[in-house]
C-alpha positions as a printed Julia matrix, in Angstrom:
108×3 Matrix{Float64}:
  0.48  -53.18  -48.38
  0.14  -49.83  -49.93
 -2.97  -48.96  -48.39
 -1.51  -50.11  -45.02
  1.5   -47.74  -45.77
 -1.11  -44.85  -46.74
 -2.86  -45.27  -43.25
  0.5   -45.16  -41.09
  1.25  -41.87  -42.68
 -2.07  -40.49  -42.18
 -1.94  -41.83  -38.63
  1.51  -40.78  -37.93
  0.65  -37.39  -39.31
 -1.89  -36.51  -36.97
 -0.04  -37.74  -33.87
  2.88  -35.23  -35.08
  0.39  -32.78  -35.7
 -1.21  -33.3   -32.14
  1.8   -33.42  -30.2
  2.68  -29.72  -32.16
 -0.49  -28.68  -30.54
  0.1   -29.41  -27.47
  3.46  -28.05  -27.35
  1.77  -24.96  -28.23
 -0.77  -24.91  -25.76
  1.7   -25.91  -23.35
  4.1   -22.69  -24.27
  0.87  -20.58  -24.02
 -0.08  -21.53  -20.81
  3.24  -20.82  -19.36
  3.91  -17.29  -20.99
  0.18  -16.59  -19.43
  1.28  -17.53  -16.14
  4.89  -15.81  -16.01
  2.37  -12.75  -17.35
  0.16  -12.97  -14.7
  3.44  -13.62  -11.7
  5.14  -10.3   -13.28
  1.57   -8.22  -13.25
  1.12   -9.53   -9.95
  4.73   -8.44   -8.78
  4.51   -5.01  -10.23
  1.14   -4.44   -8.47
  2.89   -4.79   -5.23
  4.59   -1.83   -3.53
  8.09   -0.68   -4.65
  8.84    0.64   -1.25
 10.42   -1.16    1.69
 11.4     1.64    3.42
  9.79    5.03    4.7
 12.63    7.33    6.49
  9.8     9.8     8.78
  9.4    11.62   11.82
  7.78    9.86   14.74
  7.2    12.4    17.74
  9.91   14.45   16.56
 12.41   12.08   16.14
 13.9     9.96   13.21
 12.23    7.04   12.63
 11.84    4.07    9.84
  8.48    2.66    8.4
  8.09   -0.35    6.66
  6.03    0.46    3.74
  3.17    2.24    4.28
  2.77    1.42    8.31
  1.95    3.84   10.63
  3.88    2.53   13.34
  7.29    2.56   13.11
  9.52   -0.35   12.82
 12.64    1.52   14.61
 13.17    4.97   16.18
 16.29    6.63   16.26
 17.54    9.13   19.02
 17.48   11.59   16.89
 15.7    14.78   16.86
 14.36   15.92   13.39
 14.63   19.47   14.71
 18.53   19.24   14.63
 18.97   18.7    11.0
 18.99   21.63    8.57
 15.82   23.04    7.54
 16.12   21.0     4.36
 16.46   17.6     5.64
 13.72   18.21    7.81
 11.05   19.1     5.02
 12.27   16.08    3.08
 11.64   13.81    6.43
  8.03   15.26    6.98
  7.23   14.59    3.48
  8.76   10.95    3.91
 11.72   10.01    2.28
 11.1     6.33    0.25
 13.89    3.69   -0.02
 13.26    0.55   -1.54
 16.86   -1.37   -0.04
 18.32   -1.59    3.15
 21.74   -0.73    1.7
 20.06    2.43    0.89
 18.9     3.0     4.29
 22.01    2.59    5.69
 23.44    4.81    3.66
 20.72    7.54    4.08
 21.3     7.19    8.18
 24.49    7.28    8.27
 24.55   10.7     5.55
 22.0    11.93    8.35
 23.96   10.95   11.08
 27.31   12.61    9.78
């Protein structure tokens, strides 16, 4: 009986010992993958948003296009000299909330 007793607790031992293993390699897996989503993410552009000039009018880019996605009826030579130089250069928003925002302080 004792040696019976001395092989379930070897036995038993390794299958603890095993299932801590693979709880490891299971934990390490998925911290490598939510790594890999988070490099992935930050490799993508920040920007949503480009406010520009488009044949001398206001106009909003998405990202890096070089069509625009709208065109406002608004003439980029209107605004102050200030405003203007900021739109040639491209102003970058990553939200439409800030957009809006944006258009409407140019609008005012």
């Amino acid at each position: 009986m004792t040696k019976y007793r001395a092989v379930s607790v070897v036995l038993m031992s390794i299958l603890i010992a095993a299932v801590i293993v693979l709880c490891a390699l299971s934990q390490s897996i998925q911290n490598k993958r939510a790594a890999a989503k988070t490099e992935e993410s930050s490799t993508l552009p920040q920007v949503d948003y480009v406010l520009g000039e488009y044949e001398g009018y206001l106009a909003v880019f998405r990202g890096e296009q070089q069509k625009p996605y709208q065109v406002l009826q608004m003439p980029v030579q209107l605004l102050p000299e200030e405003d203007q130089g900021a739109i040639e250069a491209g102003i970058h928003v990553q939200t439409e909330q800030e957009l809006r925002r944006l258009l409407e302080d140019f609008a005012s």
